[in-house]
N, CA, C and O atoms as CSV, one atom per row, in Angstrom:
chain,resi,resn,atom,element,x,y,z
A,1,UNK,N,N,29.307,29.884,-7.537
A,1,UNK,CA,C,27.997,29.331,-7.232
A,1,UNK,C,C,26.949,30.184,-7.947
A,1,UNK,O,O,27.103,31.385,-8.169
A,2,UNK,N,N,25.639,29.319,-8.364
A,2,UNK,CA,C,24.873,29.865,-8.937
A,2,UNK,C,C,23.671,30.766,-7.987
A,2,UNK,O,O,22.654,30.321,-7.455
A,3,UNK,N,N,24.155,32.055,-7.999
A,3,UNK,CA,C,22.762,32.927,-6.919
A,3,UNK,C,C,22.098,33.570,-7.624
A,3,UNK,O,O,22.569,34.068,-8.646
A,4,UNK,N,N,20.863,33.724,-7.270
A,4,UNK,CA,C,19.784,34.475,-7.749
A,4,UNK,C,C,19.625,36.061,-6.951
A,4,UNK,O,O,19.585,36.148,-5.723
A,5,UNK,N,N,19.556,37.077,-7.727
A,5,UNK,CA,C,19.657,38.168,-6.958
A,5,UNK,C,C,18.147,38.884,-7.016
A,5,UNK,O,O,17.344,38.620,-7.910
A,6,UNK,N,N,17.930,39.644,-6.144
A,6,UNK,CA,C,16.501,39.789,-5.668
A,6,UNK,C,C,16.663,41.601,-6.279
A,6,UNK,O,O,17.357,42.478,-5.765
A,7,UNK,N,N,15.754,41.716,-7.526
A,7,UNK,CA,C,15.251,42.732,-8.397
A,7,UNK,C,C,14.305,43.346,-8.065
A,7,UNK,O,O,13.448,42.618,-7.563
A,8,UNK,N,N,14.027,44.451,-8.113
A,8,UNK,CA,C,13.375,45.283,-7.919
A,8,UNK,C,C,12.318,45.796,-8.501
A,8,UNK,O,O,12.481,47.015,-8.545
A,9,UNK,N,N,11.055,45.411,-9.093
A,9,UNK,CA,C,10.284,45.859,-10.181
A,9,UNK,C,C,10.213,47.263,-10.080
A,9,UNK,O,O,9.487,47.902,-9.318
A,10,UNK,N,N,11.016,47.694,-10.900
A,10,UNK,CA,C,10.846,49.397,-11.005
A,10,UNK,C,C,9.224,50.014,-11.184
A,10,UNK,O,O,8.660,50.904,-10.547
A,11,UNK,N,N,8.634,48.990,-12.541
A,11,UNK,CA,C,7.334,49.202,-12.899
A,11,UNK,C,C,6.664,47.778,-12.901
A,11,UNK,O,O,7.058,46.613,-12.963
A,12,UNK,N,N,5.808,48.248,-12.832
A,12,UNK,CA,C,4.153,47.099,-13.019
A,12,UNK,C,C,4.358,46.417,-13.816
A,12,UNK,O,O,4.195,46.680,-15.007
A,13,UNK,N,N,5.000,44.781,-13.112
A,13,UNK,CA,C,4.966,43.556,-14.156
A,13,UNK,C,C,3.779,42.448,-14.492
A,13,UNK,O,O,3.278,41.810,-13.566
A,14,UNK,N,N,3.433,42.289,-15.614
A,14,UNK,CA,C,2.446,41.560,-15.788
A,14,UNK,C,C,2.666,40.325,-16.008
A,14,UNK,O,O,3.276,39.913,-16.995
A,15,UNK,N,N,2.052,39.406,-14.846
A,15,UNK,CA,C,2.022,38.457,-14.461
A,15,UNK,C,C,0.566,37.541,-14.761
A,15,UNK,O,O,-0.461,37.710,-14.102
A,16,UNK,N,N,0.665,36.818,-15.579
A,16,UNK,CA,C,-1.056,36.074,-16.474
A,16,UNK,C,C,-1.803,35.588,-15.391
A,16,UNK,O,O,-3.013,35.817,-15.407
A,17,UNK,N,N,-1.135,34.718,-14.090
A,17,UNK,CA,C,-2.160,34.446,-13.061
A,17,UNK,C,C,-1.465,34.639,-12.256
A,17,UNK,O,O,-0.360,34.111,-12.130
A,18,UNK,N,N,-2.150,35.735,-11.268
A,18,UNK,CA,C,-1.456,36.906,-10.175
A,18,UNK,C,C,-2.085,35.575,-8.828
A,18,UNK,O,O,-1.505,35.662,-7.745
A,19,UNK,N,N,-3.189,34.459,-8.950
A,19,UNK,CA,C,-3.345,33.879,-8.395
A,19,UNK,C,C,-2.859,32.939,-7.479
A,19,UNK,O,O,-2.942,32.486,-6.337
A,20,UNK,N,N,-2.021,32.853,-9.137
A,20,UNK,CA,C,-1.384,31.495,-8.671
A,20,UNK,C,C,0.206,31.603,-8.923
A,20,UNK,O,O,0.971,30.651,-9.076
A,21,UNK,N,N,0.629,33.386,-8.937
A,21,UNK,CA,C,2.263,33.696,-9.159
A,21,UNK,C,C,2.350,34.725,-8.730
A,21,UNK,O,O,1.384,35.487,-8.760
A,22,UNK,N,N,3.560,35.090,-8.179
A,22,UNK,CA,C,4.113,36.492,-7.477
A,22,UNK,C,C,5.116,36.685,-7.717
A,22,UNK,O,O,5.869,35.743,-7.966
A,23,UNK,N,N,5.536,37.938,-7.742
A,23,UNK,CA,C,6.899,38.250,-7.913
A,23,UNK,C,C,7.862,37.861,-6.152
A,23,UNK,O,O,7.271,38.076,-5.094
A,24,UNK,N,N,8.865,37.476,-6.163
A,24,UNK,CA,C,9.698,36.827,-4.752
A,24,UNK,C,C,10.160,38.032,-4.444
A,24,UNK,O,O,10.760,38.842,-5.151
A,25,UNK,N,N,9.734,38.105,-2.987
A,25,UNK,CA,C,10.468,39.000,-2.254
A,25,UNK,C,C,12.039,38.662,-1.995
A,25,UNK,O,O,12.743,37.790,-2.504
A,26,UNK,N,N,12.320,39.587,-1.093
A,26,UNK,CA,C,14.072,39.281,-1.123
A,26,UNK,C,C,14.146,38.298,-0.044
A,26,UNK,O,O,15.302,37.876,-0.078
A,27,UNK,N,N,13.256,37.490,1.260
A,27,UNK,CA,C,13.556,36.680,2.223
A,27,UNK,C,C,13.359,35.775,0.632
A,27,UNK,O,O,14.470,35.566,0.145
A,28,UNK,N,N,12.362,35.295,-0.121
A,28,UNK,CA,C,12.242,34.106,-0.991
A,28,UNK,C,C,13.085,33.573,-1.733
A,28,UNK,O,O,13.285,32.365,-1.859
A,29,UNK,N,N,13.969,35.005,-2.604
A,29,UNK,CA,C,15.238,34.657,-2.982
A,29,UNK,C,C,16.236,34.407,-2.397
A,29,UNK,O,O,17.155,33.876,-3.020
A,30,UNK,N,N,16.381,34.715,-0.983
A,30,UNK,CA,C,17.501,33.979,-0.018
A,30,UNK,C,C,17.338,32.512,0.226
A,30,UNK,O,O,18.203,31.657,0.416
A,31,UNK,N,N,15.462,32.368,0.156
A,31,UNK,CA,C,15.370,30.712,0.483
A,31,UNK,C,C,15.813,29.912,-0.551
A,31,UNK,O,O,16.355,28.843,-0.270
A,32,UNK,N,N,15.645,30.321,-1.944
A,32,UNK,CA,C,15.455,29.840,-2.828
A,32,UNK,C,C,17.454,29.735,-3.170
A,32,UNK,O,O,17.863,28.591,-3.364
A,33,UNK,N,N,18.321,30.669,-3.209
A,33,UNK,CA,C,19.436,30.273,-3.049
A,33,UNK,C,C,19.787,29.691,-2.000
A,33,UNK,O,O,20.900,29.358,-2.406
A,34,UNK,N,N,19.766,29.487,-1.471
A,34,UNK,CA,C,19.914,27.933,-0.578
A,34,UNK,C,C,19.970,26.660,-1.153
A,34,UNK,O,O,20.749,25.737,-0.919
A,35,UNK,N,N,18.922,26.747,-2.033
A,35,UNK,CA,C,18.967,25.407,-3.390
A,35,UNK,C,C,19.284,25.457,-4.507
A,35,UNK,O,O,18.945,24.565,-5.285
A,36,UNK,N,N,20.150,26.697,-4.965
A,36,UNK,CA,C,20.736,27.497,-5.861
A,36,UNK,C,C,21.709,26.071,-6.210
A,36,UNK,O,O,21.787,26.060,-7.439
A,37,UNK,N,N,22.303,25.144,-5.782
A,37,UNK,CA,C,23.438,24.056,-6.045
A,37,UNK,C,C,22.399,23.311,-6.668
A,37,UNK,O,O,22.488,23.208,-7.892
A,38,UNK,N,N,21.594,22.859,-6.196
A,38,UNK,CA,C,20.556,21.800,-6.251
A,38,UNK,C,C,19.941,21.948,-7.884
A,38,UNK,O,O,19.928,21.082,-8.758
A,39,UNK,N,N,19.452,23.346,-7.944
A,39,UNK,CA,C,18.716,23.238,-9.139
A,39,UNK,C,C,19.715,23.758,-10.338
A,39,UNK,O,O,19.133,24.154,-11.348
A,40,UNK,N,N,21.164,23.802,-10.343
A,40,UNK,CA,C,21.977,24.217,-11.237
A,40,UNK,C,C,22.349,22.299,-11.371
A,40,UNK,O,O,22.741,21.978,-12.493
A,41,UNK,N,N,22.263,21.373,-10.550
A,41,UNK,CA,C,22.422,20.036,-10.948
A,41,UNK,C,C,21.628,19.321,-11.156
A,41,UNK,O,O,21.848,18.164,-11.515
A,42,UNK,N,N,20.074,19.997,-10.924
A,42,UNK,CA,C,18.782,19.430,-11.856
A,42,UNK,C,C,18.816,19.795,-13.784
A,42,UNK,O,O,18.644,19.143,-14.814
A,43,UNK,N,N,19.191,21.426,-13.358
A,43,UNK,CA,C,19.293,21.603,-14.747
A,43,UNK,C,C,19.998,20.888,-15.498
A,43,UNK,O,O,19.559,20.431,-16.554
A,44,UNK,N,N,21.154,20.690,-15.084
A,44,UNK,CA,C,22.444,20.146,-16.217
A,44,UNK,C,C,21.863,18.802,-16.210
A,44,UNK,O,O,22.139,18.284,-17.292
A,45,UNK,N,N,21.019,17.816,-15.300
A,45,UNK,CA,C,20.900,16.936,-15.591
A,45,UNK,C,C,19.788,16.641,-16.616
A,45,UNK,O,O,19.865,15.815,-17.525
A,46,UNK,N,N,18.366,17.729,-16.227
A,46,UNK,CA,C,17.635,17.563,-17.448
A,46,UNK,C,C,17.998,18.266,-18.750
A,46,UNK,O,O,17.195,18.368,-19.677
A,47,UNK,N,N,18.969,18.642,-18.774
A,47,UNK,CA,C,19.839,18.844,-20.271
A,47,UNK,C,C,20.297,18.056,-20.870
A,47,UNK,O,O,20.173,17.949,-22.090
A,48,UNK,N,N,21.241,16.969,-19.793
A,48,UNK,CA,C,21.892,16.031,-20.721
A,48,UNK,C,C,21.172,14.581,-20.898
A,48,UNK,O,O,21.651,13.731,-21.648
A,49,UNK,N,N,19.750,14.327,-20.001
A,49,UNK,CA,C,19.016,13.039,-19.897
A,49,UNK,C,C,17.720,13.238,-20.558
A,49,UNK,O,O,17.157,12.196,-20.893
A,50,UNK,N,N,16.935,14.685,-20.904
A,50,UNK,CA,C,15.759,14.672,-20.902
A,50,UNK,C,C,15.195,15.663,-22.407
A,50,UNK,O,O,14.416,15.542,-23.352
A,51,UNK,N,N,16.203,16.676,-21.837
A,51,UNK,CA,C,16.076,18.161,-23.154
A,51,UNK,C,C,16.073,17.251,-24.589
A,51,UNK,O,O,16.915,16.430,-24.953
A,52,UNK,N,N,14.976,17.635,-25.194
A,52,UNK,CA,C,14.611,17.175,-26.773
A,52,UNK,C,C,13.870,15.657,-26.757
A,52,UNK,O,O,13.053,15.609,-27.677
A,53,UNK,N,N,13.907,14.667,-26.143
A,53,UNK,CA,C,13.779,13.723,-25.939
A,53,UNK,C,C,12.389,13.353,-25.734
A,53,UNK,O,O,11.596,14.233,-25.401
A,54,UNK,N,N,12.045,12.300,-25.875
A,54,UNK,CA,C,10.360,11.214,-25.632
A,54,UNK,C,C,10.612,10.256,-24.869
A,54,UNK,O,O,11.582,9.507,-24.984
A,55,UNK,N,N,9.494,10.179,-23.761
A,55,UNK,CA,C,9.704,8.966,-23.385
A,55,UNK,C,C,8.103,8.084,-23.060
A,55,UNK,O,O,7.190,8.567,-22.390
A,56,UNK,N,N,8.088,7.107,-23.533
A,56,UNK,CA,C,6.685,6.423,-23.084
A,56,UNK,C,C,6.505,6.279,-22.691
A,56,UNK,O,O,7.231,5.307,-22.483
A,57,UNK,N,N,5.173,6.347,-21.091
A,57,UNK,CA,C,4.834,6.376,-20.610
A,57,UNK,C,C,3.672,4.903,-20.479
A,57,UNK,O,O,2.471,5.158,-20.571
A,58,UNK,N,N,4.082,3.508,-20.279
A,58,UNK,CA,C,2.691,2.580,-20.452
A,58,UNK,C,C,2.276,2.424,-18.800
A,58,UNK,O,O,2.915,2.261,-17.760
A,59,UNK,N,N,0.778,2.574,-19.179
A,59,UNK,CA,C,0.361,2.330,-18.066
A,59,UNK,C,C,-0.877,1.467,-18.574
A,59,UNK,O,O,-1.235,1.089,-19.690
A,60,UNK,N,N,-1.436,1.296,-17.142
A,60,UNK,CA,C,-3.093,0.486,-17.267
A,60,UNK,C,C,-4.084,1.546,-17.255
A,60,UNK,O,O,-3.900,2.629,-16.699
A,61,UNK,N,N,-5.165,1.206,-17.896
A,61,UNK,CA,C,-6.443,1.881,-17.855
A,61,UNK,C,C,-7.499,1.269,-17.446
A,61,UNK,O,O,-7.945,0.907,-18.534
A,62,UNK,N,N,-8.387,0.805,-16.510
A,62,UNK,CA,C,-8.955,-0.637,-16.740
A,62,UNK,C,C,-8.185,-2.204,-17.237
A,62,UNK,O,O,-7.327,-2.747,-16.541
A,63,UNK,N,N,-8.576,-2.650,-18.274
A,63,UNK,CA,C,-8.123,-3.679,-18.655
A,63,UNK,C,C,-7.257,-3.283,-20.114
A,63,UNK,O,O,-7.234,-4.200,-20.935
A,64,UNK,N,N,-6.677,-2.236,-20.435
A,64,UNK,CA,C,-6.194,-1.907,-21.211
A,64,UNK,C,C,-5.034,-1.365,-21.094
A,64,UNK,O,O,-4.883,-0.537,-20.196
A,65,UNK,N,N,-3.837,-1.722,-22.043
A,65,UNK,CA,C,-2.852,-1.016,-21.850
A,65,UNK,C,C,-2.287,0.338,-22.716
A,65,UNK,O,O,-1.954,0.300,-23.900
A,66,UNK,N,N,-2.259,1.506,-21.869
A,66,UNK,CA,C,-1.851,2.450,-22.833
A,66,UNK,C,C,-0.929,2.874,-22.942
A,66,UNK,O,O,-0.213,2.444,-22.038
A,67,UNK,N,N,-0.286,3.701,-23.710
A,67,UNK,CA,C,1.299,4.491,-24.538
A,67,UNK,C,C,0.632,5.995,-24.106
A,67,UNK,O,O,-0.410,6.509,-24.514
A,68,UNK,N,N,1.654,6.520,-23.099
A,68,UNK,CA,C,1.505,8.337,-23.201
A,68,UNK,C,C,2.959,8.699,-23.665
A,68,UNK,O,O,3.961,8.412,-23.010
A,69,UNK,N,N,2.963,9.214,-24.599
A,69,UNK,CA,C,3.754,9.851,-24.982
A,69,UNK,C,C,4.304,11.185,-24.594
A,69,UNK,O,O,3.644,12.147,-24.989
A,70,UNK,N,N,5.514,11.467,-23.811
A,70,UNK,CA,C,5.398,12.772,-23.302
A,70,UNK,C,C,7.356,13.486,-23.685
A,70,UNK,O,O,8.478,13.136,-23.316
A,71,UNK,N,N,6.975,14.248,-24.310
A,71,UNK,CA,C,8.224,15.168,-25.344
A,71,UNK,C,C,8.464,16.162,-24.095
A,71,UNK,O,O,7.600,16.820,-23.514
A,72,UNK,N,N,9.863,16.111,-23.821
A,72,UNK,CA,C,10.457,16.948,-22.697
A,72,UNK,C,C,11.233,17.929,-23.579
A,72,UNK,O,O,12.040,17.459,-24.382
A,73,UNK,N,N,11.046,19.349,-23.493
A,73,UNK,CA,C,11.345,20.072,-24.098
A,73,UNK,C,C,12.150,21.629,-23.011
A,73,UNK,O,O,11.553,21.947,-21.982
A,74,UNK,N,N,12.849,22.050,-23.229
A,74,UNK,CA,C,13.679,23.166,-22.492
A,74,UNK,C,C,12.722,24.335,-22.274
A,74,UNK,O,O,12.982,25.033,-21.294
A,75,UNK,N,N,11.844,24.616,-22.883
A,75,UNK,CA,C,11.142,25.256,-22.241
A,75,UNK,C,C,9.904,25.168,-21.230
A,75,UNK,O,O,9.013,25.941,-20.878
A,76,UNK,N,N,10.180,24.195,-21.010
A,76,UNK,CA,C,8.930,23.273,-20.043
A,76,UNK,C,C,9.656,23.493,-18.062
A,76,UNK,O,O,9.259,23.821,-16.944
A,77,UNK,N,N,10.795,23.070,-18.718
A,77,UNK,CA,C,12.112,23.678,-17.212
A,77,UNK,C,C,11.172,24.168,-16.578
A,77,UNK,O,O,10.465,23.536,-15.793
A,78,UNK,N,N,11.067,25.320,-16.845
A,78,UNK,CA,C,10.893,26.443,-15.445
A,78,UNK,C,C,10.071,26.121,-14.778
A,78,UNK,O,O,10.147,26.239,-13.555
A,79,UNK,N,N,8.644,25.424,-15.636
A,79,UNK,CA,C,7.986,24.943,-15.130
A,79,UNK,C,C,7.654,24.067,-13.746
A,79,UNK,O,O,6.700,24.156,-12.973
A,80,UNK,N,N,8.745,23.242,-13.741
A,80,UNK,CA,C,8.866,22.066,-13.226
A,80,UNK,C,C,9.379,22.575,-11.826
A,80,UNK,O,O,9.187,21.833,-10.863
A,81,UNK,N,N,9.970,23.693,-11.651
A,81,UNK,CA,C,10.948,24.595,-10.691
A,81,UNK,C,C,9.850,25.236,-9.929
A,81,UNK,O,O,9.725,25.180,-8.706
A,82,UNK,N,N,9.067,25.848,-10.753
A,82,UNK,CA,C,8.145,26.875,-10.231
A,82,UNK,C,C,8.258,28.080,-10.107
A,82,UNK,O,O,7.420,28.856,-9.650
A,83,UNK,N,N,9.953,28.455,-10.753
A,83,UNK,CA,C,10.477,29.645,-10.808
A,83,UNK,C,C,10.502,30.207,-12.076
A,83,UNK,O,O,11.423,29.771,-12.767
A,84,UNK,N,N,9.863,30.949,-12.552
A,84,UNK,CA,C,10.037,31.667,-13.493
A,84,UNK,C,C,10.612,33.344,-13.830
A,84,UNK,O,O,10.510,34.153,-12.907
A,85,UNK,N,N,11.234,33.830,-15.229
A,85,UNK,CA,C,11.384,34.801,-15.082
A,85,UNK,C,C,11.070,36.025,-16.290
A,85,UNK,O,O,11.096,35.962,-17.519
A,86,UNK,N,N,10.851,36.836,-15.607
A,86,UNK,CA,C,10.207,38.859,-16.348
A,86,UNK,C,C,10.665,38.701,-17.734
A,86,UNK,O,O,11.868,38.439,-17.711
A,87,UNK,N,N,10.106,38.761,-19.187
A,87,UNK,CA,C,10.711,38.794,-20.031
A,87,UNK,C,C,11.685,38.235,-20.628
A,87,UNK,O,O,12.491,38.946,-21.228
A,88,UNK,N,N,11.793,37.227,-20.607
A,88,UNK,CA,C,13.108,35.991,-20.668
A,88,UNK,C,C,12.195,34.724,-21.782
A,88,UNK,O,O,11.136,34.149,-21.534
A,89,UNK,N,N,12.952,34.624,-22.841
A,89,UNK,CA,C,12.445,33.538,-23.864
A,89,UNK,C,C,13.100,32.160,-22.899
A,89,UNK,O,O,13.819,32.253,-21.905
A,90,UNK,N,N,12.503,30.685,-23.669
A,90,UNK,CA,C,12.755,29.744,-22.842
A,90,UNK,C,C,13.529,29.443,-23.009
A,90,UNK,O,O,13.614,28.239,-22.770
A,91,UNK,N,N,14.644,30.010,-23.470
A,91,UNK,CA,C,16.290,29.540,-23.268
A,91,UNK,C,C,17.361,30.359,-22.615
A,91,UNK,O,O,18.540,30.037,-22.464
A,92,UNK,N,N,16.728,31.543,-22.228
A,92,UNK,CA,C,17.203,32.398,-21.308
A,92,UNK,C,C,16.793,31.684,-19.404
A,92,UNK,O,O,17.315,31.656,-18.290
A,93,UNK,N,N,15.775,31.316,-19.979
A,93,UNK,CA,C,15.424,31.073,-18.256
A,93,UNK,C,C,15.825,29.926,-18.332
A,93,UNK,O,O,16.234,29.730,-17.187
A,94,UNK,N,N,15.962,29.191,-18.785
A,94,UNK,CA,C,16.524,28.170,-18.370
A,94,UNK,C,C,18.170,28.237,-18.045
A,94,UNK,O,O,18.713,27.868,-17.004
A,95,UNK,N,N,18.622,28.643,-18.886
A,95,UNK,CA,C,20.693,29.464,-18.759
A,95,UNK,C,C,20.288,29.558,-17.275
A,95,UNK,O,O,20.766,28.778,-16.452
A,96,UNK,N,N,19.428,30.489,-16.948
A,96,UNK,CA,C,19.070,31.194,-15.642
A,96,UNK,C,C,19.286,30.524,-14.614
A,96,UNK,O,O,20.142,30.870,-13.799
A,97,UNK,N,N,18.308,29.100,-14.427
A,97,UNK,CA,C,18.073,28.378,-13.342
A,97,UNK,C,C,19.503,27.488,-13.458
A,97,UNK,O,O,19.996,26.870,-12.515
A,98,UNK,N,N,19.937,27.544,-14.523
A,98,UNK,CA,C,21.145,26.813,-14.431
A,98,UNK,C,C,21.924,27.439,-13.799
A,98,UNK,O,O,22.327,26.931,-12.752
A,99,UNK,N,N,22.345,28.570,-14.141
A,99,UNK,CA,C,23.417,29.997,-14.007
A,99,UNK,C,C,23.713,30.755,-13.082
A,99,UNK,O,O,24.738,31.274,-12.639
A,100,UNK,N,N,22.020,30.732,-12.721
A,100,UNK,CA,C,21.800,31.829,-11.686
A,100,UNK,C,C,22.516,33.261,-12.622
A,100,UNK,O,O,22.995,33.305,-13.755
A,101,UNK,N,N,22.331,34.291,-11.605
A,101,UNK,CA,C,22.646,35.859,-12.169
A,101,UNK,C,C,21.353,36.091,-12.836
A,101,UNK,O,O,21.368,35.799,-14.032
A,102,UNK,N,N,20.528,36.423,-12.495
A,102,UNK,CA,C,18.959,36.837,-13.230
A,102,UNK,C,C,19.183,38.390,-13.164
A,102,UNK,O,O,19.619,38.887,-12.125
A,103,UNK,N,N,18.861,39.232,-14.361
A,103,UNK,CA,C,18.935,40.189,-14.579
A,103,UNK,C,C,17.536,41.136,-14.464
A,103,UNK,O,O,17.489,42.358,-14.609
A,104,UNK,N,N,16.275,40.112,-14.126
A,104,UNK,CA,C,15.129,40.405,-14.098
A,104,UNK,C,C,14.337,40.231,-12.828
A,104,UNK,O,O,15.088,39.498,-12.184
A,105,UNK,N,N,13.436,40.420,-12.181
A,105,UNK,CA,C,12.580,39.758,-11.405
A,105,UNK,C,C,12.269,38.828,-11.280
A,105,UNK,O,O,11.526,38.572,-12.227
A,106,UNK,N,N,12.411,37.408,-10.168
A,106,UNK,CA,C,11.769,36.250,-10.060
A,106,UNK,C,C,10.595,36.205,-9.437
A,106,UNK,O,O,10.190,36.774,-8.424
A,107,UNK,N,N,9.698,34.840,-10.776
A,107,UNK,CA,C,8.194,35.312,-10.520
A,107,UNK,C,C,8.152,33.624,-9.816
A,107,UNK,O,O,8.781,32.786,-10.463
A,108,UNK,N,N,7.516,33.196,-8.678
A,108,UNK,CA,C,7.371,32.192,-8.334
A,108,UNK,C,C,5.969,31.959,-7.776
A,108,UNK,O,O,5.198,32.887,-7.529
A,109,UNK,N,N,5.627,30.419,-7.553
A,109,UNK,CA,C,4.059,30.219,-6.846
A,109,UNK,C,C,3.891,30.747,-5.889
A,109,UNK,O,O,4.649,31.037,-4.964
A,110,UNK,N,N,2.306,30.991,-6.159
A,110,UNK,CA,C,2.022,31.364,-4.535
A,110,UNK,C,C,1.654,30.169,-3.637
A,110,UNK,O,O,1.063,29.180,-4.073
A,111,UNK,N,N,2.089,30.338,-2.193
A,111,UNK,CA,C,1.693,29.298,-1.077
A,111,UNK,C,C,2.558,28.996,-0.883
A,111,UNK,O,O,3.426,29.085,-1.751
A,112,UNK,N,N,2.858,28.424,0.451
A,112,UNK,CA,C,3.410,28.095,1.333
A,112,UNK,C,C,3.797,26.519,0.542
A,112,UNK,O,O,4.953,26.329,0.921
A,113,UNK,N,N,3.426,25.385,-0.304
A,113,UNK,CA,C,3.886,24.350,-0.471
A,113,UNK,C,C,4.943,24.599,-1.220
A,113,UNK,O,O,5.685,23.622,-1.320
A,114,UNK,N,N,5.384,25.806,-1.939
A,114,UNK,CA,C,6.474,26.193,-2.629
A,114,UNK,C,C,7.829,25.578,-2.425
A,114,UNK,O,O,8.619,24.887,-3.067
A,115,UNK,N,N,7.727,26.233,-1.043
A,115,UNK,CA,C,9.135,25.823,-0.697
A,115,UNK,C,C,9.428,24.298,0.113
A,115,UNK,O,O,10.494,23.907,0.587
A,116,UNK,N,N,8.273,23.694,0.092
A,116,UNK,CA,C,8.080,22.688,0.757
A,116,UNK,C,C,8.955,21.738,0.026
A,116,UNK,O,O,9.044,20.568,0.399
């Protein structure tokens, strides 16, 4: 099974919005493996349905119809999770959320809708 193990920032990690991200304590990474199955079968699925891929988006605007074009790309993942990780290019973190075994600190949102 894929677990996430709860790291220790030895030193001061810099985090771009401390606002709106924190590094997970060790209760967060227990919550968060809990869904450790879940998001190792999100990953593989947006690997094999979504990674590299376009898809159009038509909608209405008023009386008009528009085309959004939106390119799903592997480094967008983590995003979508809300889990991100310390020094990791976007094909490492993604292995990651697939993989689990993080060798780094997990940086996740702040608030309570997180885990919601």
């Amino acid at each position: 099974m894929n677990k996430f193990k709860y790291i220790n920032a030895d030193l001061p990690i810099s985090i771009k919005n401390r606002q709106t991200y924190k590094l997970a304590n060790q209760k967060e990474i227990n919550e968060i493996n809990t869904y450790s199955s879940i998001l190792k079968n999100i990953a593989e699925f947006y690997e094999e349905n979504f990674d590299g891929n376009k898809i159009d988006y038509v909608y209405k605007d008023n009386n008009d119809i528009k085309i959004l074009p939106v390119k799903y790309k592997r480094e967008n993942f983590p995003h979508l999770t809300g889990i991100n990780f310390v020094q990791k290019n976007a094909t490492e973190k993604f292995e990651i959320l697939k993989n689990g075994n993080n060798t780094t600190p997990l940086i996740i949102e702040r608030g309570e809708f997180y885990f919601q």
